[in-house]
C-alpha positions as CSV (number, residue, x, y, z in Angstrom):
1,X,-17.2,24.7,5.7
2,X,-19.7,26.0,3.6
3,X,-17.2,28.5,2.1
4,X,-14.5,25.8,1.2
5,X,-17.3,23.8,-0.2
6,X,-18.1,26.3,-2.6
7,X,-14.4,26.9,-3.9
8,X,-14.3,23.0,-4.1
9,X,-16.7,22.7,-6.5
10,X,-15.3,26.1,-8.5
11,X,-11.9,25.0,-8.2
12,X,-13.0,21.7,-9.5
13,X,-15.6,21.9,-11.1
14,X,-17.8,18.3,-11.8
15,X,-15.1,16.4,-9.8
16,X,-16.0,16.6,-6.0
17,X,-18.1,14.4,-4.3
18,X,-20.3,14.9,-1.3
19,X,-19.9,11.9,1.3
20,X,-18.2,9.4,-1.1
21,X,-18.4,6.0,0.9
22,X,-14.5,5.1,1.4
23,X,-15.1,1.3,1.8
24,X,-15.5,1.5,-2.1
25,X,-11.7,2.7,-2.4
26,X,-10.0,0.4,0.2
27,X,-8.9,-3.1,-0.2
28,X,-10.5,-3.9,3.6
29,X,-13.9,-2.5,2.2
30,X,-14.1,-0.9,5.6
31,X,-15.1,2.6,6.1
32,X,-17.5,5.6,6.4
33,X,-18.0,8.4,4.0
34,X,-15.4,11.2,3.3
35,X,-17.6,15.0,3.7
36,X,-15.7,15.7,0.4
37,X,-13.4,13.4,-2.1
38,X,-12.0,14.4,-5.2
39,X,-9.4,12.5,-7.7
40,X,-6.5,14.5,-9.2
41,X,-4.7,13.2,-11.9
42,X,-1.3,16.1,-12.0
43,X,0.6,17.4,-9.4
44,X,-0.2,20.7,-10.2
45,X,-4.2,19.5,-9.3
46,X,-2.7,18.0,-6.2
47,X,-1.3,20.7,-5.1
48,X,-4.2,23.0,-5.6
49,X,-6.1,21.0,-3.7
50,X,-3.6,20.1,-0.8
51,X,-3.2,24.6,-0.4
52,X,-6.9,24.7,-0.6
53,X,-7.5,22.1,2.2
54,X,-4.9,24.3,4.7
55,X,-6.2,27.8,3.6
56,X,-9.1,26.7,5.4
57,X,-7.6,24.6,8.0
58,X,-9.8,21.3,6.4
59,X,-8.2,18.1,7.2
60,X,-7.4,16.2,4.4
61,X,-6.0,12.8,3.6
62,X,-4.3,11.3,0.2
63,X,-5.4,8.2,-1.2
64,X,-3.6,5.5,-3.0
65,X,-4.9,2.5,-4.0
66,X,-6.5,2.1,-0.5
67,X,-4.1,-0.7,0.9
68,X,-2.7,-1.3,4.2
69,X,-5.3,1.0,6.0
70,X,-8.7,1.1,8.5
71,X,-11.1,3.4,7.8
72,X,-13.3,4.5,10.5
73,X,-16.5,3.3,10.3
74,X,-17.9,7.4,11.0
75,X,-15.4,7.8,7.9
76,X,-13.3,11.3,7.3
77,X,-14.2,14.4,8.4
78,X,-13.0,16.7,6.0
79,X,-11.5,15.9,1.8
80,X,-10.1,12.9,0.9
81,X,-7.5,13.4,-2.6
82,X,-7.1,10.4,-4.2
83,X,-4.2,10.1,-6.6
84,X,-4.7,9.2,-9.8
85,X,-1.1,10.6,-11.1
86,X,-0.3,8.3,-13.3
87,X,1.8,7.3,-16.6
88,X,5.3,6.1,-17.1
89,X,7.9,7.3,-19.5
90,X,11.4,5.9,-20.5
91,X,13.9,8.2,-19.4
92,X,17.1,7.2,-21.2
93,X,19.7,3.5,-21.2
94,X,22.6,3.8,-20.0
95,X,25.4,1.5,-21.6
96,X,29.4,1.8,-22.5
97,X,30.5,2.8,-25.3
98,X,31.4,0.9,-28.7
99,X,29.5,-0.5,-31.3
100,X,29.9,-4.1,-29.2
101,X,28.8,-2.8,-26.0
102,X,24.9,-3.9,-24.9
103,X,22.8,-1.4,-22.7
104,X,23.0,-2.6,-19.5
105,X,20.3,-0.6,-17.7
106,X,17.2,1.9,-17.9
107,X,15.7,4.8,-16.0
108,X,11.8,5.0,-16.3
109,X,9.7,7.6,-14.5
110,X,6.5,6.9,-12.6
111,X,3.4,8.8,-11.6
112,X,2.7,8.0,-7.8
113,X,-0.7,6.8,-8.7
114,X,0.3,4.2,-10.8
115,X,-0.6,0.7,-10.0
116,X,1.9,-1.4,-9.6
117,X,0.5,-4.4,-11.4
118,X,0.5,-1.9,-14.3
119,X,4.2,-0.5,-14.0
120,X,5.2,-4.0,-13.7
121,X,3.4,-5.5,-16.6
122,X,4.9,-2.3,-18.5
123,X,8.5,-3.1,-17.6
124,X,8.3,-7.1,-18.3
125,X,6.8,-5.7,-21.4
126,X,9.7,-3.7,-21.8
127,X,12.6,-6.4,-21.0
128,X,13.0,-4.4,-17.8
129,X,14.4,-6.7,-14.7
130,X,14.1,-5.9,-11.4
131,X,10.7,-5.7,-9.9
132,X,8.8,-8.4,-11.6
133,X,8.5,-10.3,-8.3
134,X,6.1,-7.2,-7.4
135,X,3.1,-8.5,-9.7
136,X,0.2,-9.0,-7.5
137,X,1.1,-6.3,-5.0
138,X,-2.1,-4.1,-4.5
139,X,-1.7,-0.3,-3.9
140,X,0.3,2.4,-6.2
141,X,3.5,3.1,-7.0
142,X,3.9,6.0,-4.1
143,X,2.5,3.6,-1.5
144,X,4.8,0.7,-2.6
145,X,7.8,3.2,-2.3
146,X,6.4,5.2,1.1
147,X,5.9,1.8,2.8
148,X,9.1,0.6,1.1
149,X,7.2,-3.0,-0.4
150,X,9.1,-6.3,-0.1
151,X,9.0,-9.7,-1.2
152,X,11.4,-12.2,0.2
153,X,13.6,-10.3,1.3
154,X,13.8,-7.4,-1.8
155,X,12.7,-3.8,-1.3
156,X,11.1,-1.8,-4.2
157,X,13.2,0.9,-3.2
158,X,15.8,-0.8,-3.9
159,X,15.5,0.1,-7.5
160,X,14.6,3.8,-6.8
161,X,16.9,6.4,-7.6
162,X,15.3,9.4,-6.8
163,X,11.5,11.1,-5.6
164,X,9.7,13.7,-6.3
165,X,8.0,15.3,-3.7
166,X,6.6,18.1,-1.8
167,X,5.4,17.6,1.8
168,X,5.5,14.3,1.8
169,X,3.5,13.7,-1.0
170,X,5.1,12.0,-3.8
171,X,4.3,12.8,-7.2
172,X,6.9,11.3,-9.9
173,X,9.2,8.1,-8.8
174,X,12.1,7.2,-10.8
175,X,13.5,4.0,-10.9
176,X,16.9,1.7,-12.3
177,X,16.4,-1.1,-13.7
178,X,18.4,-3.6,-15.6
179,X,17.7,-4.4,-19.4
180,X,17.4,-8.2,-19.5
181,X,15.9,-9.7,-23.7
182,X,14.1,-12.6,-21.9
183,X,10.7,-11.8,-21.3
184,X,9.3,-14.9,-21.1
185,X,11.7,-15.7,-17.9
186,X,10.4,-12.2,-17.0
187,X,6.8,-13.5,-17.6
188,X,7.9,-16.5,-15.5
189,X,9.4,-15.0,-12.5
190,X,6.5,-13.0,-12.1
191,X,3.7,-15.2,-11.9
192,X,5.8,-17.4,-9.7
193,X,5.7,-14.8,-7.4
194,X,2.4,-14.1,-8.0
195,X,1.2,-17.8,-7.3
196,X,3.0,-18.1,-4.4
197,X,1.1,-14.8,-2.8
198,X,-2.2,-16.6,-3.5
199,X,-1.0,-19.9,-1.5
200,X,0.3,-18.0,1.5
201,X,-2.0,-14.6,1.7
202,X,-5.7,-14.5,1.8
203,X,-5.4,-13.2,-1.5
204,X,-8.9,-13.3,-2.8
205,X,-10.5,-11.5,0.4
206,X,-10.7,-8.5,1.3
207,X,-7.8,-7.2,3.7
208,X,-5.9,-4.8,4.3
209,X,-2.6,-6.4,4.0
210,X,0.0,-7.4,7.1
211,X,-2.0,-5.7,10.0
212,X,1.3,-5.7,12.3
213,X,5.0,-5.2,11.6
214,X,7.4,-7.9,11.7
215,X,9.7,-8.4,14.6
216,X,13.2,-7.2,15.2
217,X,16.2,-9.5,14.5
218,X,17.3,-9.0,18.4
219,X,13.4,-10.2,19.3
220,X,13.8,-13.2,17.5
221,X,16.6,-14.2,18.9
222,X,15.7,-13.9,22.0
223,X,12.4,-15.4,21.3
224,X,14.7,-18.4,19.6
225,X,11.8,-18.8,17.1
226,X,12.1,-21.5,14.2
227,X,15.1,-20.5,11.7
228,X,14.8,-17.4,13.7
229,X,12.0,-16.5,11.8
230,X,10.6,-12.3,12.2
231,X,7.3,-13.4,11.1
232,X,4.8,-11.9,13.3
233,X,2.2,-13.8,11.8
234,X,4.3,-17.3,13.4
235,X,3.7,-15.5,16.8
236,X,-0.1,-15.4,16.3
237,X,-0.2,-18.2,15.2
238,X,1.4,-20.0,17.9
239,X,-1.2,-18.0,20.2
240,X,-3.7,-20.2,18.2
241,X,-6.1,-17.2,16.7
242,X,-5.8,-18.1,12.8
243,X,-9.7,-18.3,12.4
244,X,-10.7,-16.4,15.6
245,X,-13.9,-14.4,14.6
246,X,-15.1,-10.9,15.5
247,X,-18.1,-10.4,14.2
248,X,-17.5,-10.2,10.2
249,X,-13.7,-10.0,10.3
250,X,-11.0,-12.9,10.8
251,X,-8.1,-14.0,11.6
252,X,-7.1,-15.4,8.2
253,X,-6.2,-19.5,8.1
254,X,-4.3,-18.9,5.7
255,X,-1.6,-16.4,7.0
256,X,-2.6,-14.8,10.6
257,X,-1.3,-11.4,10.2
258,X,-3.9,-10.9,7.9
259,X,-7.8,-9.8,9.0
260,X,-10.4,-10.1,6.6
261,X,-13.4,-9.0,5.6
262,X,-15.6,-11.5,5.7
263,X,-18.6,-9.7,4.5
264,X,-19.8,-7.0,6.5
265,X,-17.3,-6.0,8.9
266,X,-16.9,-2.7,11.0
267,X,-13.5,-1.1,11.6
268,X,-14.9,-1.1,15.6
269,X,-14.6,-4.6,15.3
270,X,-10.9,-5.3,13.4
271,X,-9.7,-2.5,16.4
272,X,-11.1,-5.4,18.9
273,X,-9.5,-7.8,16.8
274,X,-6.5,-6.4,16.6
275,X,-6.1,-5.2,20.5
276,X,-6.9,-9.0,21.0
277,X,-3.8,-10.5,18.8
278,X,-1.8,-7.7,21.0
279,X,-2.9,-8.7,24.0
280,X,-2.4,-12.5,23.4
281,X,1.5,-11.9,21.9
282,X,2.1,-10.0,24.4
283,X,1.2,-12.4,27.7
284,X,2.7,-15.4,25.7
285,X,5.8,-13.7,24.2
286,X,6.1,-10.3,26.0
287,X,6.8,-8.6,22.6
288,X,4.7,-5.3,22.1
289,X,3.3,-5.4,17.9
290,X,3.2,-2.4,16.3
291,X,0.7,-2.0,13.6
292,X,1.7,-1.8,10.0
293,X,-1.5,-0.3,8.7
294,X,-2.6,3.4,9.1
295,X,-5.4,4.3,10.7
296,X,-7.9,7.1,8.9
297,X,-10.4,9.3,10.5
298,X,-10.2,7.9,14.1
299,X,-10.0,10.6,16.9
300,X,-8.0,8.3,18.9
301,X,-6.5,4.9,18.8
């Protein structure tokens, strides 16, 4: 270790940091400290880093805004990158052709580690339609398209024509979107959607997003829930554990497939948390969840 250490800190130079807490880069604010962490801001850093990490057979995990995982509370043994490959850049319109004829769309490309409260406030900006609804999502841009976001029903990847990426790590995204001259409807959309996120997500705690993955279509038919709803936070619900306490985290009361962080919390005690919610869905239900959010630096789950 003490070798790849030293190349680190050559490679690059005044940017690595020696047990950086990763509670201080997730949304949760759950986690122990990384033995290394670094922030790149090209691919060309990236991958640097990533062929440094295997020449010396040093795990390694990439960072995005820090959403939709659990950090263990013993944190990561080895370097954590996070991505800070950002900036977006107008492509080109595409339109018909004749002096009458009005562009009809746009293609913009995105570095992965763009927010995507920025790229959407850039594209509203813009007169861009298509992912306005997205405002308020936490993360980046390559965890919104990895994850595949939605909102009622629409997919960011929806919008995205093509990736660019290496090992499954995305660097550039580039999306369609459709020219529309009304930004104030743009404006208006957005922070609809953006109110409506704060009235049915514990948006002002920490979390780490939807802990579980919806249900199936076939399971809720079977189930016969209400509209045939695959909300997995209605099953939890109906097991009666919004506001069930673990120590410091929660069942939220305001959507139950949300945990928060209610101050202090330990990822030991979400895991009990969350094996609980399982364990309750499936005796009343007999449907097995299957966790949405990644888990980072555990030895075994």
């Amino acid at each position: 270790m003490s070798d790849f250490k030293k190349l680190l800190i050559t490679t690059f130079a005044g940017k690595v940091k020696i047990n950086e807490l990763l509670a201080d880069h997730t949304t949760f604010k759950i986690g122990g400290p990384a033995d290394f962490f670094i922030e790149v801001k090209t691919k060309e850093e990236m991958i640097k880093a990533i062929n440094l990490a295997k020449e010396f057979k040093m795990p390694f995990f990439i960072l995005g805004g820090g959403s939709n995982i659990l950090v263990s509370d013993r944190g990561f043994r080895g370097l954590v990158i996070k991505n800070r490959i950002e900036g977006i850049k107008i492509l080109g319109y595409e339109g018909g052709g004749g002096k009458k004829c009005e562009v009809r769309k746009v293609k913009i490309k995105v570095g992965s580690g763009t927010t995507i409260n920025h790229l959407v406030r850039f594209t509203i900006s813009e007169g861009l339609e298509g992912i306005e609804d997205f405002l308020g999502l936490p993360g980046t841009v390559g965890g919104a398209v990895f994850g595949n976001s939605h909102f009622k029903g629409k997919k960011i990847n929806d919008y995205v024509v093509s990736i660019e990426k290496k090992e499954n790590v995305i660097f550039t995204v580039v999306f369609k979107l459709n020219v529309f001259k009304d930004k104030k409807l743009l404006w208006e959309k957005a922070e609809k959607a953006l109110e409506y996120r704060k009235k049915t997500q514990p948006y002002f705690s920490a979390s780490a997003g939807c802990i579980f993955k919806n249900i199936s279509k076939n399971e809720a038919e079977k189930l016969k829930t209400p509209s045939l709803t695959q909300s997995t936070g209605y099953l939890i619900d109906q097991c009666n554990l919004k506001g069930k306490k673990i120590d410091d985290c929660q069942v939220s009361l305001i959507h139950a497939n949300f945990i928060v962080n209610l101050n202090q919390a330990k990822a030991k005690d979400v895991i009990k948390l969350i094996n609980l919610i399982k364990a309750k869905v499936k005796e009343k239900f007999n449907i097995s969840l299957k966790e949405e959010i990644k888990y980072v630096g555990f030895k075994k789950i």
